[in-house]
N, C-alpha and C positions, 0 to 999 in steps of 0.2 A: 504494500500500500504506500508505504514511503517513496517508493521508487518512482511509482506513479506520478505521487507529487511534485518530482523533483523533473520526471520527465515534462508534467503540465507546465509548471513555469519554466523552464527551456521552451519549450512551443510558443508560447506565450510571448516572449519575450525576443522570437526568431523571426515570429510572424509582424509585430511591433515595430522592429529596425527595417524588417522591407516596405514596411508601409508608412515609413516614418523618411524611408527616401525614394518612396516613389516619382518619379518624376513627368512634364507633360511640357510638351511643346506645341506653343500657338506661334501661328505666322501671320500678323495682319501686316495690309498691305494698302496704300493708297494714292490719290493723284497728286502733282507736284499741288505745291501751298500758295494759298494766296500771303498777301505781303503782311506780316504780324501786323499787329500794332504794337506800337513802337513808342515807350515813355523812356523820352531822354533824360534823367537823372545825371546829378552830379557835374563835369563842366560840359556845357554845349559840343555836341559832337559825339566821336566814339570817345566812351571814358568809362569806366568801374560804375558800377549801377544801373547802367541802362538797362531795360525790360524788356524783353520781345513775349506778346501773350498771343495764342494760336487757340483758336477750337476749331475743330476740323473731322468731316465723318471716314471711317476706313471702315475698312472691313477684315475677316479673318480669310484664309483662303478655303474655308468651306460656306463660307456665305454669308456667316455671323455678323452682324452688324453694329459698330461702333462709334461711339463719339468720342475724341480724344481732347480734354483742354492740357495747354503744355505752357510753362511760365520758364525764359531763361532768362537769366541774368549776369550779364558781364560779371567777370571777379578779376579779372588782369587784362590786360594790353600790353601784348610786346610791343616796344615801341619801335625795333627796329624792322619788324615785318610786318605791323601793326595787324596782326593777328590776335585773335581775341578767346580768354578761357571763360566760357560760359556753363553756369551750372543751368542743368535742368529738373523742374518737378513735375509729372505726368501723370496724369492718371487716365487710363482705360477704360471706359462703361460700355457695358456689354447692354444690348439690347434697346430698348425706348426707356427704360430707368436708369436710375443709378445704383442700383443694389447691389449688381456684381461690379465691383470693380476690381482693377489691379493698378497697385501704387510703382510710379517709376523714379528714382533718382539716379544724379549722378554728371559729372563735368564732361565736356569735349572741347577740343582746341579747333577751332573757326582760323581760316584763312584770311580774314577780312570781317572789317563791321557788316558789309552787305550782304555777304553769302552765306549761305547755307552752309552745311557741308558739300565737299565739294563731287562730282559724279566718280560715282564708284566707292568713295571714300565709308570706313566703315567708323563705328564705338562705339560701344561696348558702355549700359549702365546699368546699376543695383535693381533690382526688384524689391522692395520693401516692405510689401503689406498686399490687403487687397480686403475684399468684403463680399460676403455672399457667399458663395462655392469658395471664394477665391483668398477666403480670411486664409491668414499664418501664412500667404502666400511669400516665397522666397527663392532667389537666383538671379537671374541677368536676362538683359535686354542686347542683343545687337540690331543696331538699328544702319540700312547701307541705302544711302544715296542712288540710287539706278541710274544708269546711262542716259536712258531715253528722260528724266526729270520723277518719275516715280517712285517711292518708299517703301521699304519693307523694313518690318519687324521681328526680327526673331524670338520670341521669350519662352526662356528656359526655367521653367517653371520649376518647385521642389517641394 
């Protein structure tokens, strides 16, 4: 009977750790963006504070449909290539609510004040959180610039 025991919590606890790193990958994907809006903070021009705020519909690539708002924020200027490190905070809503979400953080180095990332160019941010299905959500985002002006998202979910 002891043994029993001993084997149930081994199972228990086998079963626990695979499902404790289960993992799942979403691909959404969407059209080039229209131009942020854009609060210029701090000295006129490109400078540390500036805002860029984005909401924009994607989708996953099975159909799923999404609204994304994404807030970046200058945090440095090289000033010799006047490239720009900008953090970003995003979140994913799945559906016509808000219920499912998935939380996104994390920095990129920008070419310029004006650009985007640039085509082809890929990075890499945190997953943080999420709500719904998608609470204790945790892993990373690749997010790649396409050729043609298009976005795709990687997220690597945990």
């Amino acid at each position: 009977m002891r043994l029993h025991k001993y084997f149930l919590v081994f199972l228990i606890s086998l079963f626990t750790s695979i499902s404790a790193q289960a993992s799942e990958t979403l691909t959404v994907v969407h059209p080039a963006l229209a131009a942020p809006t854009l609060i210029d903070n701090g000295l006129p021009g490109q400078s540390v504070g500036d805002v860029r705020i984005f909401q924009f519909d994607a989708q996953t690539t099975s159909g799923d449909k999404i609204t994304v708002d994404w807030i970046m924020t200058t945090t440095g200027v090289d000033q010799s290539s006047m490239g720009e490190y900008r953090m970003s905070a995003a979140t994913f809503s799945f559906g016509s609510t808000t219920q499912e979400q998935i939380v996104i953080q994390g920095i990129a180095q920008y070419s310029s004040a004006n650009e985007t990332l640039k085509s082809t160019v890929s990075t890499t941010r945190a997953v943080t959180g999420g709500t719904g299905k998608y609470a204790n959500a945790s892993g990373w985002m690749e997010t790649t610039h396409l050729s043609d002006g298009t976005w795709k998202h990687v997220l690597h979910l945990k």
